[in-house]
Backbone bond lengths (Angstrom), bond angles and torsions (degrees), N, CA, C in turn:
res aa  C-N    CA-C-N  psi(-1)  N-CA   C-N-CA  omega(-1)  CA-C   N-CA-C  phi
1 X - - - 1.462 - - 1.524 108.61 -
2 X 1.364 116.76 125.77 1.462 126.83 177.05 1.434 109.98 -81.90
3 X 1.348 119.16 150.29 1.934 119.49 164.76 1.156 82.93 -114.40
4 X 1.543 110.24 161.30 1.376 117.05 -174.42 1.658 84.44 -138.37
5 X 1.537 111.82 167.14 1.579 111.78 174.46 1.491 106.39 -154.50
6 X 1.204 125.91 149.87 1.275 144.06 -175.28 1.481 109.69 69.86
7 X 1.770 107.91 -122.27 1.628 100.22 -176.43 0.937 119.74 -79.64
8 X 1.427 131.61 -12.58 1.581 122.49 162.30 1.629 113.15 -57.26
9 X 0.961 113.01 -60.42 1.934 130.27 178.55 1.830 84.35 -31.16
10 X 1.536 106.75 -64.97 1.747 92.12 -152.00 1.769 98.79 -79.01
11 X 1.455 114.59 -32.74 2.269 98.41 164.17 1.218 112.46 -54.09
12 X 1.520 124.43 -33.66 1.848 106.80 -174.30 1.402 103.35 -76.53
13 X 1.334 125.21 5.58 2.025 118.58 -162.57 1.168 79.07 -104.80
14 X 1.203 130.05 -51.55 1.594 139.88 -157.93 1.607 120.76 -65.46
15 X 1.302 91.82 -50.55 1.899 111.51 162.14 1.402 97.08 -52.09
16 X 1.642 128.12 -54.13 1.303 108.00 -141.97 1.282 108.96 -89.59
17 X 1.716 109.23 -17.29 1.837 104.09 168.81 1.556 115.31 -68.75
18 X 1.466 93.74 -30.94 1.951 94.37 175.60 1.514 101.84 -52.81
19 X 1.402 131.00 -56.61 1.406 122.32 -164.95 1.966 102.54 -71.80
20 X 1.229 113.86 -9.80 1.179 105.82 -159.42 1.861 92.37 -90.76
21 X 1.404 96.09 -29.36 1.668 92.90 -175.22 1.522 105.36 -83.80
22 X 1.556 125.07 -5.51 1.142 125.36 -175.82 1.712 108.66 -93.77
23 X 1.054 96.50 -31.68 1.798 109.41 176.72 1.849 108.48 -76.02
24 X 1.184 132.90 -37.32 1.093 153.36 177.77 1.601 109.49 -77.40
25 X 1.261 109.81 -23.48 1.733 100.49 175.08 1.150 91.59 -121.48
26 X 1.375 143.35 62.93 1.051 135.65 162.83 1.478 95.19 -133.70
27 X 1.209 111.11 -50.96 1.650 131.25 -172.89 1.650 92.83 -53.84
28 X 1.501 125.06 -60.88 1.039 103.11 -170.01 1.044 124.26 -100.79
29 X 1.346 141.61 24.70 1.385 142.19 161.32 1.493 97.69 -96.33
30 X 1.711 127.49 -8.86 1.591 96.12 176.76 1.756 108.63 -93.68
31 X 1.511 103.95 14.41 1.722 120.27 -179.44 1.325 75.25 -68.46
32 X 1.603 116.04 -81.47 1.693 123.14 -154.15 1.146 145.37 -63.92
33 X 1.359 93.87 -2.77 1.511 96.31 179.39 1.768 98.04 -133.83
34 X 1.280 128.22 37.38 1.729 142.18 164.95 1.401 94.65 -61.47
35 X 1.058 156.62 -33.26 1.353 130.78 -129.53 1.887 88.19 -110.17
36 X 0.529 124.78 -15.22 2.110 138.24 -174.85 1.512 88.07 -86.99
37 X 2.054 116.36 115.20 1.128 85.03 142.25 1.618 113.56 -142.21
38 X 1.161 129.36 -167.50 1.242 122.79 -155.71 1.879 110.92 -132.76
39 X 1.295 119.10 150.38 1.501 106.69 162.83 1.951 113.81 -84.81
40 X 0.990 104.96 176.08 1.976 99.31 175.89 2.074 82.29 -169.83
41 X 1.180 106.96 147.62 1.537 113.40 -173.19 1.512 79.41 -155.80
42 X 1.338 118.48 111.09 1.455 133.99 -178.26 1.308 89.67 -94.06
43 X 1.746 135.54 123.85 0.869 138.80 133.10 1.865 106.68 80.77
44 X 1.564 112.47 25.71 1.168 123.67 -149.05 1.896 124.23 11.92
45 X 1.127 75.28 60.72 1.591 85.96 176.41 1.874 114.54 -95.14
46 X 1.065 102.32 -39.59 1.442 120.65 -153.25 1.752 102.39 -143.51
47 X 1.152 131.19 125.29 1.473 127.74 163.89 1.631 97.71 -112.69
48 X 1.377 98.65 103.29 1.546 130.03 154.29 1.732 130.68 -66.00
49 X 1.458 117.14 91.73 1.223 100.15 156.42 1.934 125.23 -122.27
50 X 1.355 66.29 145.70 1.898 90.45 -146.09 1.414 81.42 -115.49
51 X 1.574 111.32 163.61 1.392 148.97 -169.48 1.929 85.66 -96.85
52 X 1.308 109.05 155.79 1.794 110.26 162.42 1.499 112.73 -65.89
53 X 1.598 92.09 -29.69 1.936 109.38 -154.21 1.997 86.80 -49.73
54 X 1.172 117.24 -36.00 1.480 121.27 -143.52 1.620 99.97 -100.37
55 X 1.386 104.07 23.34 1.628 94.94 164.51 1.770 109.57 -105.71
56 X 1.528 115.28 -33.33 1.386 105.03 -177.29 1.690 96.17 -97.45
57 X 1.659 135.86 26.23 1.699 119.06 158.76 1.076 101.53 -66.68
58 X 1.606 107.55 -68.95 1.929 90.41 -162.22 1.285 131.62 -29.36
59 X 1.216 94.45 -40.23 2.109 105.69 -174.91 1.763 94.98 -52.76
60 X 1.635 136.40 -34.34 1.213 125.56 -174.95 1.627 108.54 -65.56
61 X 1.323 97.20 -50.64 2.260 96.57 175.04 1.325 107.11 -61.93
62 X 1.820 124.00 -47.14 1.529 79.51 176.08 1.408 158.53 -94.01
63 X 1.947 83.73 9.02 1.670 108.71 171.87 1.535 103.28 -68.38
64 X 1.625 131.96 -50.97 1.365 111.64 174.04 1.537 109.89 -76.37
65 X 1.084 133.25 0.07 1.695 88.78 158.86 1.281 119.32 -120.47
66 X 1.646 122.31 36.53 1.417 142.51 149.28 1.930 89.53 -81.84
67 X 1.463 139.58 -72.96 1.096 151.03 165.85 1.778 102.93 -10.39
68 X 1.259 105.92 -65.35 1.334 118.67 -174.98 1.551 117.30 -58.83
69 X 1.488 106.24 -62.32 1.443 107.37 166.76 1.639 119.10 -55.66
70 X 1.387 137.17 -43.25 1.177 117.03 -157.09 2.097 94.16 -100.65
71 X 1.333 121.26 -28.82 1.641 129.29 178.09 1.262 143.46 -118.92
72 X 2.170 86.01 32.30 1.265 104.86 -170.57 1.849 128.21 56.83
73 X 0.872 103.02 177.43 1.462 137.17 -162.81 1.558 100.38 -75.80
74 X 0.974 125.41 -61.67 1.866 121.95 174.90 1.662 119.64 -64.87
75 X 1.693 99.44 -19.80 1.473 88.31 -177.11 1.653 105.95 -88.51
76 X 1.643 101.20 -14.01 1.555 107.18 178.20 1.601 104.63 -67.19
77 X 1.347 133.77 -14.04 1.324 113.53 -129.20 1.944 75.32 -121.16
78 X 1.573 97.23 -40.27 1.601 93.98 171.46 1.512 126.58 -64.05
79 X 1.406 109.28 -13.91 1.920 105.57 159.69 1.114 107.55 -106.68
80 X 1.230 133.26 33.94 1.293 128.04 136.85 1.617 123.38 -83.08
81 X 1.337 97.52 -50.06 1.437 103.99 168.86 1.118 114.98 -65.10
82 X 1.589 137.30 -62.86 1.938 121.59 145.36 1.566 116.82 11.06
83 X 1.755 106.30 -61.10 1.381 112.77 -156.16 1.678 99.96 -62.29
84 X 1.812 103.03 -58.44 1.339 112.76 -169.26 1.603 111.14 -42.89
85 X 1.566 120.92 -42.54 1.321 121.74 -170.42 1.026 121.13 -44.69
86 X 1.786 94.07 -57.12 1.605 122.88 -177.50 1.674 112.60 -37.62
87 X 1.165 94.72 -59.65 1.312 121.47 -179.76 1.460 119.48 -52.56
88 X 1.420 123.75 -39.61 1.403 130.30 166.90 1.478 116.09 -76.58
89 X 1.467 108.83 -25.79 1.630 108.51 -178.12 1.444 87.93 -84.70
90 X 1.301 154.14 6.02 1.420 120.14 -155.52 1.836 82.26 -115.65
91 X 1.409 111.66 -26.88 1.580 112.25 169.90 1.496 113.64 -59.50
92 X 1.399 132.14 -46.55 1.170 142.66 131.26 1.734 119.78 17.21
93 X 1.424 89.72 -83.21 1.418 118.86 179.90 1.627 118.97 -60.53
94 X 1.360 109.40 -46.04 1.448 134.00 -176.40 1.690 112.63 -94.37
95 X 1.483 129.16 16.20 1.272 148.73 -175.58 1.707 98.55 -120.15
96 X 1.347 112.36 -40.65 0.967 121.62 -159.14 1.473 102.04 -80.54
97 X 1.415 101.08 -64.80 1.629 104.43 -177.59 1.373 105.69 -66.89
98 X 1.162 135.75 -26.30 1.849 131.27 166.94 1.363 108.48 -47.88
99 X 1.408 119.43 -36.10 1.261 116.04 177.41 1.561 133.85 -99.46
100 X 1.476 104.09 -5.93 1.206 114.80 160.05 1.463 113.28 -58.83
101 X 1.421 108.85 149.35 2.301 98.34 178.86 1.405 77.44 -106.56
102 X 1.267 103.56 148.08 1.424 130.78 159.29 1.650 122.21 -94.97
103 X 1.275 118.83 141.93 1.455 124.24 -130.37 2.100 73.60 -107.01
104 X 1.466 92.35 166.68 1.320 119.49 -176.94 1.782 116.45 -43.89
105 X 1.432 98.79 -47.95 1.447 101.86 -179.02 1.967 117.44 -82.75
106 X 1.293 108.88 5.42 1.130 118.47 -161.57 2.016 94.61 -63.58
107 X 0.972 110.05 147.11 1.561 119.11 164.64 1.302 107.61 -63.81
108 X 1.661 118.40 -75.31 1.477 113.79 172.02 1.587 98.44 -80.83
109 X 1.746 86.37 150.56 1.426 97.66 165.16 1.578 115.58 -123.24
110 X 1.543 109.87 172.54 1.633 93.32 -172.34 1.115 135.04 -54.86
111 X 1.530 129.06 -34.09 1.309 138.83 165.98 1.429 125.17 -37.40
112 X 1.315 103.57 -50.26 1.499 127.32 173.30 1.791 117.67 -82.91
113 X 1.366 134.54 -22.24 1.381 135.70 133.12 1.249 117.07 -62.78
114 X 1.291 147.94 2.79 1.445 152.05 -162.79 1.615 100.23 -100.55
115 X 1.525 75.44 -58.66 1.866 96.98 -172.06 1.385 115.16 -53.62
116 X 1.851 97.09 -48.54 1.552 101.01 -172.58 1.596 107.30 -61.91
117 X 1.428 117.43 -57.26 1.597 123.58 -167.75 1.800 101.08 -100.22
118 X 0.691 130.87 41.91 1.380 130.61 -151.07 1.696 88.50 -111.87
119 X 1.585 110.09 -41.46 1.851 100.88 168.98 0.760 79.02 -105.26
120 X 1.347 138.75 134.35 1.689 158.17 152.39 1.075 96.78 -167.54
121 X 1.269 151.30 -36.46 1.631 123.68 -179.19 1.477 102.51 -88.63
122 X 1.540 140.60 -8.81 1.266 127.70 173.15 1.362 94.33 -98.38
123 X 1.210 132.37 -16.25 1.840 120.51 170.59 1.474 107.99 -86.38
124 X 1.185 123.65 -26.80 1.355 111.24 165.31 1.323 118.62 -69.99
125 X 1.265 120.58 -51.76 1.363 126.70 163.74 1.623 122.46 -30.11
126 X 1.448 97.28 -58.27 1.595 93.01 170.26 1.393 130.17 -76.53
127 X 1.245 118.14 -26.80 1.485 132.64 160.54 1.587 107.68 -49.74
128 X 1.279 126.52 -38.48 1.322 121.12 -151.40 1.606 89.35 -81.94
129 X 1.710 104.23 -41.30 1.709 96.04 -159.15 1.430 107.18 -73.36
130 X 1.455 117.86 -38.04 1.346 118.10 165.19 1.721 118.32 -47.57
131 X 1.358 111.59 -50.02 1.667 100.42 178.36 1.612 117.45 -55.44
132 X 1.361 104.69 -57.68 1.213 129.96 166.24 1.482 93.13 -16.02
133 X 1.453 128.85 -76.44 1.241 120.70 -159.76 1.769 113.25 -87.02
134 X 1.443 104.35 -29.16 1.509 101.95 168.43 1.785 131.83 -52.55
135 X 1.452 98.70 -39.56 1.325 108.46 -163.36 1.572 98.50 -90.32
136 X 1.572 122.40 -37.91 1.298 113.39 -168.24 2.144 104.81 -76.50
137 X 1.442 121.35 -12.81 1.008 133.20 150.36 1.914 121.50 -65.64
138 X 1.343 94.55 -50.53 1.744 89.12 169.20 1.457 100.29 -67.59
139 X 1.312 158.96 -9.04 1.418 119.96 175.14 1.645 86.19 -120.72
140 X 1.278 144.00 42.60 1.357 122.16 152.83 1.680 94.66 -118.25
141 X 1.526 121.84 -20.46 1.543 98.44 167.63 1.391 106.11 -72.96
142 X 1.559 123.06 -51.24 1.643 131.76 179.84 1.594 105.19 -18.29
143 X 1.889 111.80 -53.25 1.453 106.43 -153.11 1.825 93.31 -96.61
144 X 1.180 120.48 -16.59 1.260 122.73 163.87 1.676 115.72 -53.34
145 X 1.167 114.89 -81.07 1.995 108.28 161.77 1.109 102.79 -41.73
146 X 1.114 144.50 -59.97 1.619 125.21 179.21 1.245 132.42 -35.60
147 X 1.144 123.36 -35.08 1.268 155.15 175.60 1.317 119.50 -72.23
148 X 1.616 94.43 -45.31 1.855 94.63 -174.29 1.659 94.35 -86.14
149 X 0.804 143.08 -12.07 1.639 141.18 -132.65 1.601 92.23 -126.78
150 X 1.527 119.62 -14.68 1.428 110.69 -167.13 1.537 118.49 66.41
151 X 1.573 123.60 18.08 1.120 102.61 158.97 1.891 80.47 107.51
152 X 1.422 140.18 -41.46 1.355 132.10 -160.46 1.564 102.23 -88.68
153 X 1.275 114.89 -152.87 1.245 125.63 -160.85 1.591 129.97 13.24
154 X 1.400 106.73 59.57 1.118 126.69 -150.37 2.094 99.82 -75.91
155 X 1.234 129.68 -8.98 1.026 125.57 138.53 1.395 129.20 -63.60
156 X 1.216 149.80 -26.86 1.274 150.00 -161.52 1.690 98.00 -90.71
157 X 1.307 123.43 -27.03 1.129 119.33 -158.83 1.793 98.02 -94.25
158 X 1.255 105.77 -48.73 1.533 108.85 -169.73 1.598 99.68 -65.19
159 X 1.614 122.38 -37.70 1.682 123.18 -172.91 2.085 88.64 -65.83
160 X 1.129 110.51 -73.19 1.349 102.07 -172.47 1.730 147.04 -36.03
161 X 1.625 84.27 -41.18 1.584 106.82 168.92 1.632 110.70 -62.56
162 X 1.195 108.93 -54.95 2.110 130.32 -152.38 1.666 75.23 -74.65
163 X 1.850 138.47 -66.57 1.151 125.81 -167.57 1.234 135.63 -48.14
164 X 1.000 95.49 -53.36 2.022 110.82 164.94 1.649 112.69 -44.60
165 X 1.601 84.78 -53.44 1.609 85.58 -151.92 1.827 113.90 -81.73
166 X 1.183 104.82 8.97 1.751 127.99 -157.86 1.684 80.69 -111.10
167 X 1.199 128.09 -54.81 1.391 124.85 169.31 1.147 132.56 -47.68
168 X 1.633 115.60 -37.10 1.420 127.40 163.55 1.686 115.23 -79.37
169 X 1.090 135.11 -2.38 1.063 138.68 -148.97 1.601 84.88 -130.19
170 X 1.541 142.63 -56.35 0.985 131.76 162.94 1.637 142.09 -57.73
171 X 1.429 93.68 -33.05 1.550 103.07 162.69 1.697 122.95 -72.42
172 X 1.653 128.03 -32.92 0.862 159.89 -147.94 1.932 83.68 -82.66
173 X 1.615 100.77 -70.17 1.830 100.04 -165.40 1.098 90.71 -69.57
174 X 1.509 157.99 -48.52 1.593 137.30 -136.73 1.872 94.73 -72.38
175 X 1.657 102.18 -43.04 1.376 125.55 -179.62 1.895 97.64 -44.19
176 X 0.501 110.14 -26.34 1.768 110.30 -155.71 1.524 98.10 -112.25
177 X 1.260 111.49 -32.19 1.707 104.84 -167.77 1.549 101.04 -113.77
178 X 1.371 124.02 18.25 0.979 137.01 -166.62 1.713 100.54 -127.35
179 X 1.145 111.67 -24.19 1.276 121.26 174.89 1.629 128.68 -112.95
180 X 0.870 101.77 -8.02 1.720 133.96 150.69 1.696 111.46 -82.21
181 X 1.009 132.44 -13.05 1.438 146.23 -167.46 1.592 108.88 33.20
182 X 1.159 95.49 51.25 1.613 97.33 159.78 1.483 123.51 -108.38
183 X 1.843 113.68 12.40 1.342 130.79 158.60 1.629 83.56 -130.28
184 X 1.154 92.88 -177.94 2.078 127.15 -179.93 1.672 97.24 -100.34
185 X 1.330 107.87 140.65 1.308 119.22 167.92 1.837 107.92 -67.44
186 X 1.194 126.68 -17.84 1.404 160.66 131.26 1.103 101.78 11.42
187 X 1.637 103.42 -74.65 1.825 117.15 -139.36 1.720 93.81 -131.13
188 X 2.034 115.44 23.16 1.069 128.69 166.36 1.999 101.50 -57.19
189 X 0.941 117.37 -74.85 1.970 146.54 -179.13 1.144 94.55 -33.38
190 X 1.605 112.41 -91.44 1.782 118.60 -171.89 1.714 94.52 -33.90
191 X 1.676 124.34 -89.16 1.256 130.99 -155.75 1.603 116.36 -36.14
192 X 1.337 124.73 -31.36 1.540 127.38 176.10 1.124 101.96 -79.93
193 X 1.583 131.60 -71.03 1.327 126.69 -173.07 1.637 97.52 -35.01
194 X 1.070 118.54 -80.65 1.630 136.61 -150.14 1.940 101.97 -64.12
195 X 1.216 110.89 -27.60 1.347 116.89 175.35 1.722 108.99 -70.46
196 X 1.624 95.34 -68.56 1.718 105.05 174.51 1.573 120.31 -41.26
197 X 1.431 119.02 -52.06 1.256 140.53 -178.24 1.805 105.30 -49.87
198 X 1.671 107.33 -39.99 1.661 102.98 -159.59 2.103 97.59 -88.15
199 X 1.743 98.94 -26.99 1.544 108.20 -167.49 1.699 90.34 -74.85
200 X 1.543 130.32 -5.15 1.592 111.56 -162.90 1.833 77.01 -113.50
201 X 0.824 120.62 2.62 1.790 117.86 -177.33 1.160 90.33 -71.36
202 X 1.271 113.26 -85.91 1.502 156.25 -175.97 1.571 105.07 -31.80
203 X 1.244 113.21 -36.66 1.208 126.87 177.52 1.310 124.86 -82.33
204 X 1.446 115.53 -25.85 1.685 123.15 152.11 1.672 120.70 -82.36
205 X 1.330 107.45 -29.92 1.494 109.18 -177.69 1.600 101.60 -92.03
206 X 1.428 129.97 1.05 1.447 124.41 141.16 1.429 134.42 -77.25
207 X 1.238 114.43 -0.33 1.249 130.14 -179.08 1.653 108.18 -62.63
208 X 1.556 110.91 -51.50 1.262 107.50 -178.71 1.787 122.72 -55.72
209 X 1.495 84.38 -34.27 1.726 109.03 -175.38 1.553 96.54 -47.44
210 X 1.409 117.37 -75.65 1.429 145.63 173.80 1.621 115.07 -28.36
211 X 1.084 107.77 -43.05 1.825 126.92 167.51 1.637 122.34 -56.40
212 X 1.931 109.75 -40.80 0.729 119.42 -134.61 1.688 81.02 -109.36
213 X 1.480 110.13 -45.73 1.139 102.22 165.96 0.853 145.85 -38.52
214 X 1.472 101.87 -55.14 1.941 125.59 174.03 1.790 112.29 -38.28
215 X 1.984 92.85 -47.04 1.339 98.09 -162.67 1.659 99.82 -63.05
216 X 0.954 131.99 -59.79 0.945 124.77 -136.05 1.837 106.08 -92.75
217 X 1.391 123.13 -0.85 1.648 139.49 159.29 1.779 97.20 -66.15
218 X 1.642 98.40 -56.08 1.714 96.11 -172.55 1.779 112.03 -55.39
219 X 1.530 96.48 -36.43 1.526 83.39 -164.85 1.632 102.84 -92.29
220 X 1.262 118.95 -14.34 1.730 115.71 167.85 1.974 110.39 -74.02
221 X 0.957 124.07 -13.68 1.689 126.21 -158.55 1.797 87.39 -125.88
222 X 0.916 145.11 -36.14 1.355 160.07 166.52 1.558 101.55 96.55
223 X 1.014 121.28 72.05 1.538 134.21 -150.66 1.948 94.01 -98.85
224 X 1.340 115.88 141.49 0.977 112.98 152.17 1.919 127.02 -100.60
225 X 1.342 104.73 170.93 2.081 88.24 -171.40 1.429 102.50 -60.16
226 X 1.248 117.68 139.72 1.295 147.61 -165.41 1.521 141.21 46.02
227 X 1.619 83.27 17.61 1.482 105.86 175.91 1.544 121.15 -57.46
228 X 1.310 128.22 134.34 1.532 115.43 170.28 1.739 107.86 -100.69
229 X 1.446 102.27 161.26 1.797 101.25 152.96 1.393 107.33 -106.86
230 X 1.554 97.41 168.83 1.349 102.90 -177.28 1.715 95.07 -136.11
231 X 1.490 91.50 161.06 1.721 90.82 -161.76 1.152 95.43 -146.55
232 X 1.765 134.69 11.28 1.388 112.34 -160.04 1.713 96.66 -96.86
């Protein structure tokens, strides 16, 4: 573990709210906008249909285990809990205005805000318990390969952690929103296969992301391999 002092101390605080506000608006805009979803056939290999919610998650796994690798394991575990908050205040927010009536001249009207956010507190709900368990699993396998590996093979750890834990995290919401019947027991099969399949894509073609990051924290903080900073 590194201490850092002066202007480095206040760029690593500064970096880490940027990733923290980047991990935190990702988490909850893919609550709000789940209900849209789309086909994508990369290279006609695969016809994918995916939820929208599931284009800005990944960006949450690989901000904590960029988080994890360069500020350890507790600072990963404290934007997780960040995330959950976020996430409960934004039901908060979206309870509130559901129940506000909207007056005659309004553009949207309630029917049509109902519809849009109308499952959002049982998709947040289920999202939360699934992250909840995905992410606090992606950084205890993450720091587990870390551990065994000495800090190297810094691909094996981020593919292993993000796979697993993208699996539990996908099976977990269909489970929940599937049993809440705010999906079809129907479109239980397609949505995991086709969900799991796009989060383990995403999850190898972040690898470079994850690499690139590392490099350039190690060589700004003067980090050695598997070195952490510490900032508290």
């Amino acid at each position: 573990m590194k201490t850092l002092t002066g202007k480095k101390l206040r760029l690593a605080h500064r970096i880490y709210l940027v990733l923290a506000a980047i991990f935190i608006c990702s988490l909850v805009v893919s609550n709000l906008i789940f209900q849209k979803f789309f086909y994508w056939n990369p290279f006609g290999w695969f016809n994918f249909e995916i939820s929208v919610g599931l284009l800005p998650y990944p960006v949450t796994f690989l901000v904590t285990d960029l988080v994890s690798e360069i500020y350890g394991r507790r600072k990963a575990n404290d934007l997780v809990l960040a995330g959950i908050f976020a996430s409960v205040f934004s039901l908060v927010i979206i309870a509130v205005a559901d129940v506000a009536p909207a007056i005659d001249a309004s553009p949207i009207q309630d029917a049509v805000f109902n519809k849009v956010f109308g499952a959002t507190t049982i998709a947040v709900m289920a999202s939360m318990t699934a992250y909840l368990f995905a992410q606090f699993i992606d950084i205890q396998i993450y720091h587990f390969w870390k551990r065994i590996t000495g800090g190297k093979m810094l691909w094996l750890r981020n593919n292993f952690s993000t796979v697993f834990s993208q699996f539990v995290d996908t099976l977990s919401v269909l489970l929940l929103l599937c049993y809440y019947e705010v999906l079809s027991w129907e479109q239980f099969w397609p949505l995991l296969l086709a969900g799991f399949l796009f989060k383990m894509l995403v999850a190898f073609l972040d690898t470079p992301l994850l690499y690139g990051g590392v490099f350039i924290f190690r060589r700004l903080f003067g980090l050695k391999m598997g070195e952490e900073i510490k900032i508290d």
